[in-house]
C-alpha positions as CSV (number, residue, x, y, z in Angstrom):
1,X,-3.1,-16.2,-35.2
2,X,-3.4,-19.8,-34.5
3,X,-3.8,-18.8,-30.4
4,X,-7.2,-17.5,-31.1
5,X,-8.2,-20.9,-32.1
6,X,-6.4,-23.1,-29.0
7,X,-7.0,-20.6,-26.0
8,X,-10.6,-21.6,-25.4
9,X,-9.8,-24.9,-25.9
10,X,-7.3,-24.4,-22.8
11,X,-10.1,-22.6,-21.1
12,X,-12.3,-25.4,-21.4
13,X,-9.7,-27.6,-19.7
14,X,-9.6,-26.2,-17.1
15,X,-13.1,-27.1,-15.6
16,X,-12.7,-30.6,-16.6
17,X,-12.8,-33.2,-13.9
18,X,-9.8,-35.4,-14.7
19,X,-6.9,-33.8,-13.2
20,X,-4.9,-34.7,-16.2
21,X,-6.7,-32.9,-18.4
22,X,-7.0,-29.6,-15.8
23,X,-3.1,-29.9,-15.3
24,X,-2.6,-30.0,-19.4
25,X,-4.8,-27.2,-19.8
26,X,-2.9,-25.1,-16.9
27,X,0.7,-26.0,-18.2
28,X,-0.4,-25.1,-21.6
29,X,-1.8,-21.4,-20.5
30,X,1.4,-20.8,-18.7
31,X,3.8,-21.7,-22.1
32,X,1.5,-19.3,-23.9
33,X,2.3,-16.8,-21.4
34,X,5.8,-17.9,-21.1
35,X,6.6,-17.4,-24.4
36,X,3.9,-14.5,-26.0
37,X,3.1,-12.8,-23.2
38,X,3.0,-9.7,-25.6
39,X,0.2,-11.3,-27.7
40,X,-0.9,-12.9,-24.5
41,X,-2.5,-10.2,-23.1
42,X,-4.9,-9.5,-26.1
43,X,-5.5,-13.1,-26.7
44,X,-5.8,-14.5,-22.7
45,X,-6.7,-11.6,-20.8
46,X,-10.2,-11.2,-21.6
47,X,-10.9,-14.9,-20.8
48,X,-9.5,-14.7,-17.5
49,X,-11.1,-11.7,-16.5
50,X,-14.3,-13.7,-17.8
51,X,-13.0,-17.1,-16.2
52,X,-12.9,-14.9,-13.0
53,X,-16.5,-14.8,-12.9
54,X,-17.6,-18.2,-14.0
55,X,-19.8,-20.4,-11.9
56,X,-17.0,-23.3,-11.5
57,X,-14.8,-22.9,-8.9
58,X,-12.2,-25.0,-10.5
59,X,-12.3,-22.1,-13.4
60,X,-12.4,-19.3,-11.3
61,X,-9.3,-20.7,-9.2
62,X,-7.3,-21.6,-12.8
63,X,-8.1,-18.3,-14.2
64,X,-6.8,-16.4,-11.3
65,X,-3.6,-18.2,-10.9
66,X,-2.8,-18.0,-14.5
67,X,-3.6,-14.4,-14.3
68,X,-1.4,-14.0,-11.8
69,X,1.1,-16.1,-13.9
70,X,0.4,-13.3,-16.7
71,X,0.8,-10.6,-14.8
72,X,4.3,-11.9,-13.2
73,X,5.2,-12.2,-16.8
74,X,4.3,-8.4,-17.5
75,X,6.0,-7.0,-14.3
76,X,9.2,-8.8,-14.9
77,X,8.8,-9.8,-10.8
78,X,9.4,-13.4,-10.5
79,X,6.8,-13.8,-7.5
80,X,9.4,-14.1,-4.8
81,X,10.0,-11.3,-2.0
82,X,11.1,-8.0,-3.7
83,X,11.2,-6.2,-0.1
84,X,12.6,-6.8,3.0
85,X,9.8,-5.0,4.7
86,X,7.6,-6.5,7.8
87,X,4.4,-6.0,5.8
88,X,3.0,-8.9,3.6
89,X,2.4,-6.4,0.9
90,X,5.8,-4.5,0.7
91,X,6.9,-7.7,-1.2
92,X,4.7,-7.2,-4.2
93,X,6.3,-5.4,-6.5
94,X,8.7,-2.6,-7.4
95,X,7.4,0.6,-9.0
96,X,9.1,-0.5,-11.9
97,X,6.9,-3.4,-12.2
98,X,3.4,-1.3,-11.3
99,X,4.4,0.8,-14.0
100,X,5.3,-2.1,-17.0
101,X,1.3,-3.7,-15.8
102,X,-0.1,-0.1,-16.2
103,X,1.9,0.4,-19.6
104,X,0.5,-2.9,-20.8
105,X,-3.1,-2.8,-19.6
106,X,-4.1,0.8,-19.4
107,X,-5.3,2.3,-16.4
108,X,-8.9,1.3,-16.4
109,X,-8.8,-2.5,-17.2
110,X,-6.0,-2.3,-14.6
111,X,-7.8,-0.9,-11.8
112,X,-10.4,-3.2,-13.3
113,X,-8.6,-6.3,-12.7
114,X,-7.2,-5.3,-9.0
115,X,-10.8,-4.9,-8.2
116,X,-12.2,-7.9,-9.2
117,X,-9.4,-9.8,-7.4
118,X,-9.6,-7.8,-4.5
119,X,-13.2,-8.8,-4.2
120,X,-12.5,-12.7,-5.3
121,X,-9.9,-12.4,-2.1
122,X,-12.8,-11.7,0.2
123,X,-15.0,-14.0,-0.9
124,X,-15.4,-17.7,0.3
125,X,-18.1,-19.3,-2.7
């Protein structure tokens, strides 16, 4: 596929100072997950997980949001309240939408994913 060639291209944007550039690269990650977010979980999900950990903030912040973008994408939940509960988190999703991210990533790379942004969430570097 002609993805495996632009993605790290679009990766590579993301850390680059001109904001031009970093807001090309973002817009271009969120059409490829817009449009093939079948193929982009194969193709983008393994760079993000890796972009997670990368020692440039401005990669690490990117990665996340178009993870979050991805997984949006997955759940079929369009990132507005779901709930009208009192809690933060009873707006995150339906079980329906746990269940489509599980069927699509497996449990382990799931669990392994919540984690790591779990842990980027407490963090302040």
């Amino acid at each position: 596929e002609c993805f495996a060639h632009v993605v790290p291209f679009v990766l590579c944007g993301l850390a680059e100072v001109g904001e031009t550039v970093r807001t090309s690269a973002t817009r271009t990650g969120q059409r490829i997950i817009s449009h093939f977010s079948d193929k982009a979980v194969e193709l983008l999900l393994p760079e993000l997980e890796e972009g997670m950990q990368n020692e440039h903030w401005r990669i690490r912040q990117s990665s996340i949001h178009l993870l979050g973008d991805l997984l949006y994408k997955i759940s079929g939940v369009s990132g507005n309240k779901t709930t009208m509960g009192d809690h933060d988190d009873d707006n995150f999703g339906t079980e329906v939408a746990h269940n489509a991210i599980l069927a699509a990533l497996g449990t382990e790379r799931r669990d392994r994913i919540y984690a790591r942004l779990y842990i980027k969430r407490l963090r302040v570097d």
